[in-house]
DOKOLFI-707247 format. One record per residue (C-alpha): residue number from 1; residue in one letter; chain; x, y, z. Coordinates in pm, 1 decimal. Example, Ala and Ser with C-alpha at 12.3 -4.5 7.8 and 13.67 -1.06 7.14 Angstrom:
BEGIN
- 1, A, A, 1230.0, -450.0, 780.0
- 2, S, A, 1367.0, -106.0, 714.0
***
This chain:
BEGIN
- 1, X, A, -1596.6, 8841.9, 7893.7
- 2, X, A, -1256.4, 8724.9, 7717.7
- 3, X, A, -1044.3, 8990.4, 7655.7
- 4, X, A, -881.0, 9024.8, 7320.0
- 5, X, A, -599.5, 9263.8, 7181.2
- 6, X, A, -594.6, 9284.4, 6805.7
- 7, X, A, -238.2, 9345.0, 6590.8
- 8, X, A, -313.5, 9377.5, 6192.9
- 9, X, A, -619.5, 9571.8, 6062.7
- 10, X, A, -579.7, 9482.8, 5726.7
- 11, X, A, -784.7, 9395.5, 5444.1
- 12, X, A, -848.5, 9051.3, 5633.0
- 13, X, A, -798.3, 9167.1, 5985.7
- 14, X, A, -991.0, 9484.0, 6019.7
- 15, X, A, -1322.9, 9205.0, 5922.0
- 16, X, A, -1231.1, 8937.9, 6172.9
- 17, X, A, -1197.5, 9209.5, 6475.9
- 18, X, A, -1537.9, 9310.2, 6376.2
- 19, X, A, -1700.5, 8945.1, 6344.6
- 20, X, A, -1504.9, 8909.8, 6721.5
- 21, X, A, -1677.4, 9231.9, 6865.8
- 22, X, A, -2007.3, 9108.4, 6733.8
- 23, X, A, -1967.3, 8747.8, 6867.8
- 24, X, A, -1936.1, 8963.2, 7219.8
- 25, X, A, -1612.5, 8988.6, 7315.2
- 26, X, A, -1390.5, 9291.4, 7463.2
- 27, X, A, -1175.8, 9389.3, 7212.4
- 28, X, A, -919.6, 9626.5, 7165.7
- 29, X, A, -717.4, 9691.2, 6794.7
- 30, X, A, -370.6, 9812.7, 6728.8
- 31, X, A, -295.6, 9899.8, 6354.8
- 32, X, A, 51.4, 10101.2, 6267.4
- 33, X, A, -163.8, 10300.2, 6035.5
- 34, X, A, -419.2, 10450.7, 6285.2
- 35, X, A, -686.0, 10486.5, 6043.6
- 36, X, A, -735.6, 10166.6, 6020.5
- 37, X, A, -887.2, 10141.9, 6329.7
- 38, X, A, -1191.5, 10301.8, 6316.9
- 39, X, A, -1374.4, 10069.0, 6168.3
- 40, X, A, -1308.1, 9858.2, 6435.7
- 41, X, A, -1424.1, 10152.2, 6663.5
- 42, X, A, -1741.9, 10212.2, 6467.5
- 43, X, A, -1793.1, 9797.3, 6508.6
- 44, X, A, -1814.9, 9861.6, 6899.7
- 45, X, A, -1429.2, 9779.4, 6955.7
- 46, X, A, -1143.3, 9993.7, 7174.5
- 47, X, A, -843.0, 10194.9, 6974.9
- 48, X, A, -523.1, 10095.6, 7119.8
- 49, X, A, -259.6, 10336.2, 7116.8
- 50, X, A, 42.7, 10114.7, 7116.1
- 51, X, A, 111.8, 9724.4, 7064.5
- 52, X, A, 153.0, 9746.4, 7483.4
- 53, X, A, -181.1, 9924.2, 7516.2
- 54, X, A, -356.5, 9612.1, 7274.4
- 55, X, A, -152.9, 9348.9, 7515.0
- 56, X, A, -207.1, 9492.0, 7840.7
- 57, X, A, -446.0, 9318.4, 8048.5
- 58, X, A, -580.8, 9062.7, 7747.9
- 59, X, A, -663.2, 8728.6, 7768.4
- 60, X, A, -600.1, 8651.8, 7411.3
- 61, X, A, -376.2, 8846.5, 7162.7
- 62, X, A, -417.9, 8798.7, 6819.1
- 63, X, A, -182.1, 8916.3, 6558.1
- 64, X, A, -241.4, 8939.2, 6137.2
- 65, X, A, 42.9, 9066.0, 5974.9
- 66, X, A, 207.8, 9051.7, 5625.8
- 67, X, A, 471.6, 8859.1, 5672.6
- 68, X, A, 737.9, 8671.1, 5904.7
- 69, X, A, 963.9, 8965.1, 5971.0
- 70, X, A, 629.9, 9168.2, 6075.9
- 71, X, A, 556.5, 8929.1, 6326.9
- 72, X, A, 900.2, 8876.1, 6474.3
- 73, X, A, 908.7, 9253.9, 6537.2
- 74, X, A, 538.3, 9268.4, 6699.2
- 75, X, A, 640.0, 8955.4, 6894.9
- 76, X, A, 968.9, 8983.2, 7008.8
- 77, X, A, 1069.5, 9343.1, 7003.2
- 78, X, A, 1127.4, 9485.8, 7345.6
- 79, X, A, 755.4, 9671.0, 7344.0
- 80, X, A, 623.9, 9389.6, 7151.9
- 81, X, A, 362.2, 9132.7, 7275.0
- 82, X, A, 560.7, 8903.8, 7457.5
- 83, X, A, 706.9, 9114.4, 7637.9
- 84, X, A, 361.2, 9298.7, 7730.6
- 85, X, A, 160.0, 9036.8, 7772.7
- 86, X, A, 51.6, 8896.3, 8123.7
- 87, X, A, 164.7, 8512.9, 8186.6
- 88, X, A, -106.6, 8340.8, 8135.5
- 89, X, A, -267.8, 8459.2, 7838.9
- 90, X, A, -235.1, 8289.1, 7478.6
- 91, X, A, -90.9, 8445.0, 7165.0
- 92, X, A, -264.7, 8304.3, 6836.7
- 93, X, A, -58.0, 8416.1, 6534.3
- 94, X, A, -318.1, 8423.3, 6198.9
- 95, X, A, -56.0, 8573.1, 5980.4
- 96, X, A, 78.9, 8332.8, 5664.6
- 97, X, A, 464.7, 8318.9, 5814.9
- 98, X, A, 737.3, 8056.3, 5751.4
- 99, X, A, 698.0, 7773.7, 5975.1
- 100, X, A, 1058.3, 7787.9, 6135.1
- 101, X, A, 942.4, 8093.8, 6228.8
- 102, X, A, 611.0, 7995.7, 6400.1
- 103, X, A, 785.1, 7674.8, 6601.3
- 104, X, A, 1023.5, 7984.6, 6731.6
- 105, X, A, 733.7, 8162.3, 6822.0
- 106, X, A, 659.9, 7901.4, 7018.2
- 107, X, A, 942.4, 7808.6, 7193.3
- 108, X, A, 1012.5, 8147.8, 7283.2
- 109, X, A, 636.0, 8237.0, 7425.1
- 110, X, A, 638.4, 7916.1, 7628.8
- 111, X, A, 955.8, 8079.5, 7804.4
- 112, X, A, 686.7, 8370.2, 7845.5
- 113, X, A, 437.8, 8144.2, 8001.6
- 114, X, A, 232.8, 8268.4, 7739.6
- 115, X, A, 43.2, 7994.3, 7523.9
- 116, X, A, 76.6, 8021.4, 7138.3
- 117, X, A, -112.1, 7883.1, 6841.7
- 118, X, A, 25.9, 7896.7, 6484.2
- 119, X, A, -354.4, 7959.8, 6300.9
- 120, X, A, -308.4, 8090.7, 5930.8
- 121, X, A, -684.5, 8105.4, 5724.7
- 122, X, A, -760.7, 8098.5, 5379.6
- 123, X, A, -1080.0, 8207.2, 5256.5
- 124, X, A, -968.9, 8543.5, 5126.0
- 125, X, A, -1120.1, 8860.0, 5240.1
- 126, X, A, -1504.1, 8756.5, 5162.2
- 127, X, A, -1469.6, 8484.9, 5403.5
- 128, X, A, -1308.8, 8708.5, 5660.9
- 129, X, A, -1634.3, 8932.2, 5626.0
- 130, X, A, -1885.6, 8637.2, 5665.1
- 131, X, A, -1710.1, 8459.4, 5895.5
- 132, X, A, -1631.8, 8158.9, 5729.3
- 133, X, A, -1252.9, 8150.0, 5699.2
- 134, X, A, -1092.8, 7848.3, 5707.8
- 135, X, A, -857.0, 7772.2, 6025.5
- 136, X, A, -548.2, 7537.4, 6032.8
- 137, X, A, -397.2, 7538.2, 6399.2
- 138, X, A, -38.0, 7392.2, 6544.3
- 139, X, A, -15.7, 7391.4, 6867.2
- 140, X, A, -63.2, 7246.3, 7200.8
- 141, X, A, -422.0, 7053.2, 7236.0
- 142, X, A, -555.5, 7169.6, 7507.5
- 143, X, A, -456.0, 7526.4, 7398.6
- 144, X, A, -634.5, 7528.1, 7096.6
- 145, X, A, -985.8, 7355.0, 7286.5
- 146, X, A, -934.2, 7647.3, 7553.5
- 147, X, A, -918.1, 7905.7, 7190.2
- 148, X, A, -1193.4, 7753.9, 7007.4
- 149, X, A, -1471.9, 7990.1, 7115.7
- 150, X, A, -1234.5, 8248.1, 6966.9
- 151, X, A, -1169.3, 8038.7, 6633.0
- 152, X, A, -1561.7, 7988.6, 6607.2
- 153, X, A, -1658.8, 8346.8, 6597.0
- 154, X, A, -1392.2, 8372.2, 6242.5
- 155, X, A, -1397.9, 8060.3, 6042.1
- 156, X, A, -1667.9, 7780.7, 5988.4
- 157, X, A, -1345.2, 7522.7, 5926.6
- 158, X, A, -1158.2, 7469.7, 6230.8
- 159, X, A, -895.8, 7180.4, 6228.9
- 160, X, A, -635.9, 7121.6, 6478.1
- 161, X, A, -322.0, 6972.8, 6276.6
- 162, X, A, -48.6, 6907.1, 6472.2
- 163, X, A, 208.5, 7101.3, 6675.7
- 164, X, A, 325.3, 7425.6, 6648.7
- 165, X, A, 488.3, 7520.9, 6319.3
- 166, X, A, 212.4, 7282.6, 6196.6
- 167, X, A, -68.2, 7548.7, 6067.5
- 168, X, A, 172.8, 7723.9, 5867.2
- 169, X, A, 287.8, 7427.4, 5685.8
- 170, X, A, -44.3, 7298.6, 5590.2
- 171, X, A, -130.7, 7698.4, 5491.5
- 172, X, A, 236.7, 7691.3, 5236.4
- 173, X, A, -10.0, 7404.3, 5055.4
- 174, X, A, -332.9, 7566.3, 5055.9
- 175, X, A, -107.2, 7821.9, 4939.8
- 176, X, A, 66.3, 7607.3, 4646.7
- 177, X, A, -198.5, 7423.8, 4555.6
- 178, X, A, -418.3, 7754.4, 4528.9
- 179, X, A, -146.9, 7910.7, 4287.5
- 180, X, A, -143.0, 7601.1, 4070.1
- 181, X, A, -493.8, 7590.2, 4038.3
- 182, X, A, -564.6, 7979.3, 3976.6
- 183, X, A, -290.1, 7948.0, 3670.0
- 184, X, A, -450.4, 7676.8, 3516.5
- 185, X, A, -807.1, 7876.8, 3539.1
- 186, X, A, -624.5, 8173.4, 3372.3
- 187, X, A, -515.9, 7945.9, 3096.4
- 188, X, A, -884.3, 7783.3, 3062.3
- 189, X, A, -1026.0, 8113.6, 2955.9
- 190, X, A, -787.1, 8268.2, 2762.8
- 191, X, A, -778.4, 7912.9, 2544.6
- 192, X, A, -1187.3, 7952.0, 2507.8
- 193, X, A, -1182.6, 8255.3, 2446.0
- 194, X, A, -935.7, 8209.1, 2124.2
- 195, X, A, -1185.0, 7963.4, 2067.1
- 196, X, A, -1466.1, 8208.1, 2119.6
- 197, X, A, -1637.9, 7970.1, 2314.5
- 198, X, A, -1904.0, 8147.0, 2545.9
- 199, X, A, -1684.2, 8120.4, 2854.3
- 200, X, A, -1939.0, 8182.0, 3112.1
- 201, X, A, -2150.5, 7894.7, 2981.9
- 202, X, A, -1845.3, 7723.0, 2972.4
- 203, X, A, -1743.6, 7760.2, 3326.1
- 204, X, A, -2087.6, 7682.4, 3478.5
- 205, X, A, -2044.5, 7309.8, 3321.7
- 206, X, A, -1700.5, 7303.6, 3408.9
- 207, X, A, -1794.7, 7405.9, 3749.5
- 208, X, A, -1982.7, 7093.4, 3764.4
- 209, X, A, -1756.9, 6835.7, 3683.5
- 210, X, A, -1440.3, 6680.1, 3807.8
- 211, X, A, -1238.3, 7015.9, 3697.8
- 212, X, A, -1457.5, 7192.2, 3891.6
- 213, X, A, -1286.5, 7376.9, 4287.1
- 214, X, A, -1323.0, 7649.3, 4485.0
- 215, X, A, -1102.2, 7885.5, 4282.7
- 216, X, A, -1292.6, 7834.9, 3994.9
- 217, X, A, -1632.4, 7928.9, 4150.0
- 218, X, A, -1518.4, 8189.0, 4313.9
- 219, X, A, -1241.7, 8362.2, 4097.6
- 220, X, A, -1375.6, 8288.3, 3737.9
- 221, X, A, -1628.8, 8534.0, 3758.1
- 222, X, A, -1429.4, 8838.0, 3859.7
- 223, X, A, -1160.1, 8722.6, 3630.7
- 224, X, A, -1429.1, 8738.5, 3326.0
- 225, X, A, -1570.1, 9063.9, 3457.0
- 226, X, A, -1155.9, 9188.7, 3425.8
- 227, X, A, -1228.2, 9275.6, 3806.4
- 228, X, A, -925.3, 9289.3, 3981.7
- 229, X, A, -1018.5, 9370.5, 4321.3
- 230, X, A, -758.5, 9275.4, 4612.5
- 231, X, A, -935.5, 9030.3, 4791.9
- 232, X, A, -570.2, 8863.7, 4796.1
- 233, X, A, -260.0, 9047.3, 4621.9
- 234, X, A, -46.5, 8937.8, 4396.7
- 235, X, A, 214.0, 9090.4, 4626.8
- 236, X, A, 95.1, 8846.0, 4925.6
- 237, X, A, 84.7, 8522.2, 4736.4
- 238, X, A, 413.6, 8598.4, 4551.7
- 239, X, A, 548.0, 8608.3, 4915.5
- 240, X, A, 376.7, 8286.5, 5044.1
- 241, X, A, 489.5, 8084.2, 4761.2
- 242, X, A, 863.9, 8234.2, 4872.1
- 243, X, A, 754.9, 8014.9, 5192.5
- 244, X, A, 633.8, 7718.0, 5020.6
- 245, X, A, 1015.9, 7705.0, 4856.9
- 246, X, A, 1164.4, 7743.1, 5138.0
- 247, X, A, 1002.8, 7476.9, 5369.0
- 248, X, A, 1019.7, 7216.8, 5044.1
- 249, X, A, 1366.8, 7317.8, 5029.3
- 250, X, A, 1450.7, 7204.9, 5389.1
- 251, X, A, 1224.4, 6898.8, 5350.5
- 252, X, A, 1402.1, 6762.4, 5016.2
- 253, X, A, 1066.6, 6756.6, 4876.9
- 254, X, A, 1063.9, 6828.9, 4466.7
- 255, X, A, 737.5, 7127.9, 4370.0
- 256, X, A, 825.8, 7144.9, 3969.2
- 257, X, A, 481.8, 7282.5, 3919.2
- 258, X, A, 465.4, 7488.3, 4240.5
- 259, X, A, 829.5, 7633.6, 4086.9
- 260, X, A, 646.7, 7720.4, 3776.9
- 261, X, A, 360.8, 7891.5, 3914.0
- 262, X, A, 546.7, 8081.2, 4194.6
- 263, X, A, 797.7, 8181.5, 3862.6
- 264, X, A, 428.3, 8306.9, 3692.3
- 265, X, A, 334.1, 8493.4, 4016.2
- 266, X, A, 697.6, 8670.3, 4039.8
- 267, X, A, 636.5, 8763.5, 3650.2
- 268, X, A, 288.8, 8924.0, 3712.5
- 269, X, A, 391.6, 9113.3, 3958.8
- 270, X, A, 739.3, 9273.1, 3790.5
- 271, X, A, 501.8, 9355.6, 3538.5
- 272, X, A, 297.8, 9552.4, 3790.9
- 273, X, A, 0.0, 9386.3, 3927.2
- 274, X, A, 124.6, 9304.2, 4218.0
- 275, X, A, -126.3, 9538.3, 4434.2
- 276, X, A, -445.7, 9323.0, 4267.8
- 277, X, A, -602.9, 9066.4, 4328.1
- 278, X, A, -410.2, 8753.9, 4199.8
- 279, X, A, -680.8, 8603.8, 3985.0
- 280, X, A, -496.8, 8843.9, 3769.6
- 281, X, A, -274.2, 8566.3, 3646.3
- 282, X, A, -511.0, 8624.5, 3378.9
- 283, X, A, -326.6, 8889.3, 3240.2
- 284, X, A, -7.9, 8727.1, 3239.6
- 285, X, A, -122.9, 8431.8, 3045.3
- 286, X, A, -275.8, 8679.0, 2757.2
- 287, X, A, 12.9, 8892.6, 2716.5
- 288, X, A, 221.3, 8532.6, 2716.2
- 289, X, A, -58.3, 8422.7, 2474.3
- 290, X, A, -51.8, 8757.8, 2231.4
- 291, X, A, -410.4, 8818.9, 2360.4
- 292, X, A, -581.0, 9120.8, 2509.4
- 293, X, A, -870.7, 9030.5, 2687.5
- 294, X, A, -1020.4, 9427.6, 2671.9
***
């Protein structure tokens, strides 16, 4: 049985420990707030009582953190996983993180003899739960066909995209082009609803043409329920799109309406929404718009 330590019990990690524990193998959590493991406890998993305790003896090590400081201090601090972990093993970082960040990751596990995969998902906390996250690895091949038993028992899309650093890239433009997408969804209802165009009728056609995407089937109907519900915070995808600048910005590459949106997602959350979920661009574009949606 693989052996797996677990770093990040979050809204999308505490799920994906669980689906791991069910898909049979040994696995142990670490969470800085220790409440947070007990679900994975109650699931059939092990409490660690330290990021050493999580490391020691696994095969795998998996970490899902906020953001690329987080990691840096789970990784490389002198308790931290590399320095914990036996040679051999392999460190798969699912966190969204900059992808400097993950290529030094890298670099500095391979010193470890430790093997490392860069594997960021998107598919929100629902997928996390039902096991169907999407999964975009960097990393060395044959790492990542040694992982995939591990990947299969969390996502249901599982693409290999290059070397390390290489994940977190492709995530910044799930990432941007998710942002884009949810603003211009936002806009579509408040317009039909100044309209006063039946806006769920509207969206079930709309679903089924050319404008129609994953964001809108799956956002749209919270958003016209005014259900706010983290399944991804404001907070976290203000932060990612903070990544997507900075990677276009060392690339030379031009985002004028990734700018814009990542300007919207700052706004909505210095006006305080940034613990919900961020379909609630929504509320940005009717106080932009005059409109209360109430």
């Amino acid at each position: 049985m693989t052996t797996i330590g677990f770093i990040g019990l979050g809204v999308m990690g505490a799920p994906m420990a669980a689906n791991l524990v069910a898909a049979g193998f040994d696995v142990t959590g670490y969470n800085r707030s220790p409440h947070k493991v007990e679900g994975l406890v109650t699931a059939g998993g092990r409490r660690a009582e330290s990021i050493a305790d999580a490391c020691s003896g696994a095969d795998v090590v998996i970490t899902m953190l906020p953001d690329s400081p987080d990691v840096e201090s789970v990784v490389l601090g002198g308790d931290g996983v590399l320095a914990t972990t036996r040679p051999g093993a392999v460190l798969i970082d699912m966190s969204t993180i900059r992808p400097d960040v993950a290529r030094t990751l890298a670099e500095t596990a391979g010193r470890h003899d430790v093997g490392f995969l860069d594997a960021p998902v998107s598919g929100g906390e629902q997928g996390a739960i039902d096991a169907t996250l999407s999964i975009m690895v960097g990393g060395d091949t044959d790492t990542f066909a040694s992982m995939r038993p591990v990947l299969d028992a969390l996502g249901s899309t599982i693409v290999h995209v290059g070397p390390a650093g290489s994940g977190q890239t492709v995530k910044a433009a799930n990432q941007l082009m998710v942002a884009g997408i949810m603003e211009l969804v936002a806009e579509a209802l408040v317009f039909l609803d100044a309209h006063g165009v039946d806006r769920d009728r509207a969206v079930d056609v709309l679903s089924g043409g050319l404008a129609g995407s994953a964001v809108l089937d799956r956002k749209a109907p919270a958003m016209l329920r005014r259900d706010f519900t983290p399944g991804f915070r404001v907070d976290l995808h203000h932060k990612d799109l903070g990544i997507v600048a900075a990677a276009a910005r060392e690339a030379g590459v031009a985002t004028p309406l990734g700018s814009l949106a990542a300007t919207l997602m700052a706004s909505a959350r210095a006006q305080g929404h940034g613990s919900l979920d961020h379909s609630a661009l929504l509320l940005l574009v009717e106080q932009l718009s005059g409109r209360s949606g109430e």
